[in-house]
C-alpha positions as CSV (number, residue, x, y, z in Angstrom):
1,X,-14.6,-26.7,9.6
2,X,-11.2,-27.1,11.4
3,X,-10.6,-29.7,14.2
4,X,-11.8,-28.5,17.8
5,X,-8.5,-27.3,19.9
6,X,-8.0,-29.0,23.5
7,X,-6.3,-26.5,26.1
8,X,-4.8,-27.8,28.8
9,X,-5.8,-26.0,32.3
10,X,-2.4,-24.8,32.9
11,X,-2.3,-23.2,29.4
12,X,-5.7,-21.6,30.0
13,X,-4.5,-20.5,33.5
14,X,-1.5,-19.1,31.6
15,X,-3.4,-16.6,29.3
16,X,-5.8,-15.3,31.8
17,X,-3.2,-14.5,33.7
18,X,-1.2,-12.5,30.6
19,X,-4.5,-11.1,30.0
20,X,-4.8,-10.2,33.8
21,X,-1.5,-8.7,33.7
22,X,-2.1,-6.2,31.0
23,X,-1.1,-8.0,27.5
24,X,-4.0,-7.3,25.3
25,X,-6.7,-10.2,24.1
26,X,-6.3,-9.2,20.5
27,X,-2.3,-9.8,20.8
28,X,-2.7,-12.8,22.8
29,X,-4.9,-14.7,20.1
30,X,-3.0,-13.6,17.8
31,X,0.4,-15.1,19.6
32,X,-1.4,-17.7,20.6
33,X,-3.6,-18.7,17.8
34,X,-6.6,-19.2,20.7
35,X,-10.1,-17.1,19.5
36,X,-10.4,-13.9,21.5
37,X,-13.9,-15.6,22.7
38,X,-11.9,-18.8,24.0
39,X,-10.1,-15.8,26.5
40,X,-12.6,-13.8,27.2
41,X,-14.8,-17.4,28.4
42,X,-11.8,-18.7,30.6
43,X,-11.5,-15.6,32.2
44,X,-14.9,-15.6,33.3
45,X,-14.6,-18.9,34.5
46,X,-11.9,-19.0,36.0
47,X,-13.0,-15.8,38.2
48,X,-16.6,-17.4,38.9
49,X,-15.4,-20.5,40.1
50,X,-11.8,-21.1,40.3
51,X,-12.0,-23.5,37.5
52,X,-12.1,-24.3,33.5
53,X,-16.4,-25.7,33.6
54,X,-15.4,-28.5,36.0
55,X,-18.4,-29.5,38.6
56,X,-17.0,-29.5,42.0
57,X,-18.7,-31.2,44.7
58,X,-17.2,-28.8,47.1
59,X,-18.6,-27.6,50.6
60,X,-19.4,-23.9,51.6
61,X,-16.1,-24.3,53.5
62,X,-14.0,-25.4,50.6
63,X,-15.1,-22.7,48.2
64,X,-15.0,-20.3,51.0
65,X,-11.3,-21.5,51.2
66,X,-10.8,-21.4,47.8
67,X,-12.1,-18.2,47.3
68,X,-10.0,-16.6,50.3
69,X,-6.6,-18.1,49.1
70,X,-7.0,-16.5,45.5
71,X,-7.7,-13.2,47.7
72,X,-4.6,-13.8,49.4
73,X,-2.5,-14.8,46.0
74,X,-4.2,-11.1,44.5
75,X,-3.4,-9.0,47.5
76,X,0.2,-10.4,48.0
77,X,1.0,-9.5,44.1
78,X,-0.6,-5.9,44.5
79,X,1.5,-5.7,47.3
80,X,4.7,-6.6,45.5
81,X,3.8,-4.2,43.0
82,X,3.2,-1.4,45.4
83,X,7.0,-2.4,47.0
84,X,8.8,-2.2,44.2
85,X,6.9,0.7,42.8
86,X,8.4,2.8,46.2
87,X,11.8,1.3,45.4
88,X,11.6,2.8,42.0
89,X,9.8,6.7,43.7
90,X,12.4,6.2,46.0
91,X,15.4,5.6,44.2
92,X,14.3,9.1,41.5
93,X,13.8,11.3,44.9
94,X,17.7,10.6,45.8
């Protein structure tokens, strides 16, 4: 068996968010050289608890903090998508 592979966080944070992006798992552990399963588990991680299997001794109010700043960090990206998706409309209608 080979050697077990250390990520670091901002790696792992990295992928997910190629993967979250659009790029497709296959062609990311292929590029990569990171097992699709390796992906697929720090995506779910990352989306249950904001982190890569660390225990937190947070309070209701931190997570509840956490929680709502990734909320704000997703809606602020859809909403630059959405702007410069009616610059492009808008440019074609001229």
């Amino acid at each position: 068996m080979g050697a077990r592979k250390y990520y670091t966080e901002e790696f792992k944070r990295q992928i997910v968010g190629l993967k979250q992006s659009g790029r497709g798992i296959g062609e990311l552990s292929k590029e990569y050289k990171v097992t699709v399963t390796s992906i697929r588990e720090w995506e779910r991680q990352l989306s249950n608890s904001g982190t890569f299997g660390k225990v937190t001794n947070e309070s209701e109010t931190e997570k509840e903090i956490r929680q709502l700043r990734k909320e704000v960090k997703q809606l602020r990206m859809e909403n630059d998508i959405l702007k410069q998706a009616a610059l492009i409309l808008g440019r074609k209608g001229e």
